[in-house]
Structure formats: structure tokens, C-alpha cells
C-alpha positions in Angstrom: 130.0 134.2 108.4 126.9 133.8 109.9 124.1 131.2 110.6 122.4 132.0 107.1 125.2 132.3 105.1 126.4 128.9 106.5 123.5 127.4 106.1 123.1 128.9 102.5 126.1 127.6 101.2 125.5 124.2 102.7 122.2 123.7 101.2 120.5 123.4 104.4 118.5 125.1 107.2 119.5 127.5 109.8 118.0 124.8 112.1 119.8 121.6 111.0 123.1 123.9 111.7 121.6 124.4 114.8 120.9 120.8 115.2 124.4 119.9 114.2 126.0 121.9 116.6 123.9 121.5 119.5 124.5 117.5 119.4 128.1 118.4 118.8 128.8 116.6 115.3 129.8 120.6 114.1 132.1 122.5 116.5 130.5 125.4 118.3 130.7 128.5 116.8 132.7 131.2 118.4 130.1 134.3 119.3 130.0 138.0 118.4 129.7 140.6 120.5 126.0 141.1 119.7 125.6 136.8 120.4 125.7 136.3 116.5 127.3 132.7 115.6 130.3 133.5 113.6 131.5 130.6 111.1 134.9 129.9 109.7 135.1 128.3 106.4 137.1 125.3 107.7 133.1 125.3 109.3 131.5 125.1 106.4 133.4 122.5 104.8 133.0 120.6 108.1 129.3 120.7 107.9 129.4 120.2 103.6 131.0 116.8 104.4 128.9 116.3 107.4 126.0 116.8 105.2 127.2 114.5 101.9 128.1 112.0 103.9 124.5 111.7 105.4 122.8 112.1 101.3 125.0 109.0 101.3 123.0 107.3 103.9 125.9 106.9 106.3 124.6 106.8 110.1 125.1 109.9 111.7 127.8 108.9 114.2 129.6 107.3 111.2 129.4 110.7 109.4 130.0 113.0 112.5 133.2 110.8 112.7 134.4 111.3 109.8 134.3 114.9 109.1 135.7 115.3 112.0 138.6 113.1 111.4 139.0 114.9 108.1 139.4 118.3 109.4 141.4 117.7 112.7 144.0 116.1 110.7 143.1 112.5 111.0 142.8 111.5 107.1 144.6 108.3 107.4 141.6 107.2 110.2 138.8 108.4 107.6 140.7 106.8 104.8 140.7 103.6 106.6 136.8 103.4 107.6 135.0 105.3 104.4 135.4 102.6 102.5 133.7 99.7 105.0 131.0 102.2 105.9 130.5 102.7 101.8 130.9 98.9 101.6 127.5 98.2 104.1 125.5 101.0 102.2 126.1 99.6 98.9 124.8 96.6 100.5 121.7 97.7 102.8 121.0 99.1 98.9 121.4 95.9 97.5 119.1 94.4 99.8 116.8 97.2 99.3 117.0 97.0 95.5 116.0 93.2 95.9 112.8 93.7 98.0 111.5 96.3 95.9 111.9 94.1 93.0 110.2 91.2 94.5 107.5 93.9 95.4 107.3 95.3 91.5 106.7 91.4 90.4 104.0 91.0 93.2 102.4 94.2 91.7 102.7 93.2 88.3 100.9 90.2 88.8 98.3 91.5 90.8 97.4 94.1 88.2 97.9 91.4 85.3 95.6 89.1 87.0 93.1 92.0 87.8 92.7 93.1 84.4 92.1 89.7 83.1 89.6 88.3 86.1 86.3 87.5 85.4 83.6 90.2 85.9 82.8 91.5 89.5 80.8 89.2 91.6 78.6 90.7 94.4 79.9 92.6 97.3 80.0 89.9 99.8 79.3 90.6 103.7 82.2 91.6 105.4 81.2 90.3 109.0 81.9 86.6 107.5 86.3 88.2 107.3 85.8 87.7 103.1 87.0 90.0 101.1 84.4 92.5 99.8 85.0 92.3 96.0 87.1 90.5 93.4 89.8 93.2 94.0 90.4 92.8 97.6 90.0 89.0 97.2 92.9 89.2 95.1 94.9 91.5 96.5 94.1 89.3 100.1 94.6 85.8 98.0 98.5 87.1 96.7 99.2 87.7 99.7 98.5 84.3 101.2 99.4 82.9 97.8 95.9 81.7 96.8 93.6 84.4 95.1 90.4 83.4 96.2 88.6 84.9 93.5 89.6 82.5 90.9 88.5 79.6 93.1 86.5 77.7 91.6 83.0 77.5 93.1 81.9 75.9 95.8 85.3 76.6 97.6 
């Protein structure tokens, strides 16, 4: 098959195949006589695993290692490592998962607390480094863990 077709039924550009190949993670492609790439199948289920394995986050040269272990006969290898790489995504995710709810809470109370502050004072002068409004006072004041528009005054 050709480059198209290939990249067609792999769900993915004639330039990532390209990529692929040129870095050497997908075996060359043997050549017509007009230059055309010509694909196997055992090609495209190279790069389909290739590809899966990087929609699952796994580094490249983890990925590249694999699929190549797969279809040169080495299963026992791939059955060995798949499930430590799987192990450290699942928890780079977890880690990921936490941050981004620590950042939803921050959020939440920043948008709680801005819908319930007290009318807008006056633009203050920026050349003093104060915030500019009640909104970036608060959004400056969460982040240092003091919102400095609820200060009472004369602070």
C-alpha cells in the first residue's frame, strides 16, 4: 500500500508516517519502481500500535520499543515492560488529576469570593505594583494567600 492508504487506515498524516520512519521507530518502506513507498500490512499494524501506544501517553522510545518488540517476535520483552510503563502513566495522571483539582478549588474560591466582595473601589495607580481593581487584588491576594481587597482599611 501506499503512503495515503497507510496513513488513512492509521488515522494519521502522510507526514507523521514520514516522521515515523525517518527517526526509524517504523521500518523503511521498500520502494517502487516509480520511488513510491510501498507498505505491508505487518506495517500498518506496526505503526497502529506505534500510534496507540503514544494516545496512551507512553514516551516515544518506550512506544517505538515496544511495537517493535511486538512484531519481531519479542512478546515476552513487551509483555514484561507494558505494564511498568502503564504503571508510571497511570501515575503522572494521578498526579496530574491532583493538581488540577487543587487548581478547580483555587478557582472556585476565587469566583465565590468575587461574586460576594464588596462593590468596586477605584482603579488604583499601577506605578505603586497594587493591583488595579478588586479583581486583580484578589486574584494577586489568593495567590500569596491574603486577598488584599478584603483588607480592612488602613492596611
Amino acid at each position: 500500500m501506499q503512503i495515503g492508504e497507510l496513513a488513512r487506515r492509521v488515522g494519521v498524516s502522510t507526514d507523521t508516517v514520514r516522521f515515523y520512519e525517518r527517526s526509524g521507530w517504523l521500518p523503511r518502506a521498500s520502494r517502487r519502481a516509480n520511488a513510491y513507498r510501498d507498505y505491508r500490512e505487518s506495517d500498518a499494524e506496526h505503526l497502529r500500535l506505534l500510534i496507540d501506544l503514544r494516545r496512551l501517553d507512553i514516551p516515544l522510545e518506550d512506544a517505538a520499543k515496544i511495537a517493535s518488540w511486538c512484531h519481531s517476535g519479542h512478546c515476552a520483552d513487551s509483555r514484561t515492560a507494558l505494564p511498568s510503563l502503564i504503571a508510571l502513566r497511570r501515575a503522572d495522571v494521578a498526579e496530574r488529576i491532583g493538581r488540577l483539582q487543587e487548581l478547580d478549588a483555587r478557582l472556585a474560591e476565587l469566583e465565590r469570593h468575587l461574586a460576594l466582595t464588596r462593590p468596586s473601589r477605584p482603579i488604583l495607580a499601577v506605578l505603586d505594583a497594587t493591583p488595579c481593581c478588586d479583581a486583580a487584588a484578589a486574584v494577586v491576594g489568593s495567590a500569596e494567600g491574603a486577598c488584599t481587597c478584603c483588607a480592612p482599611a488602613g492596611n
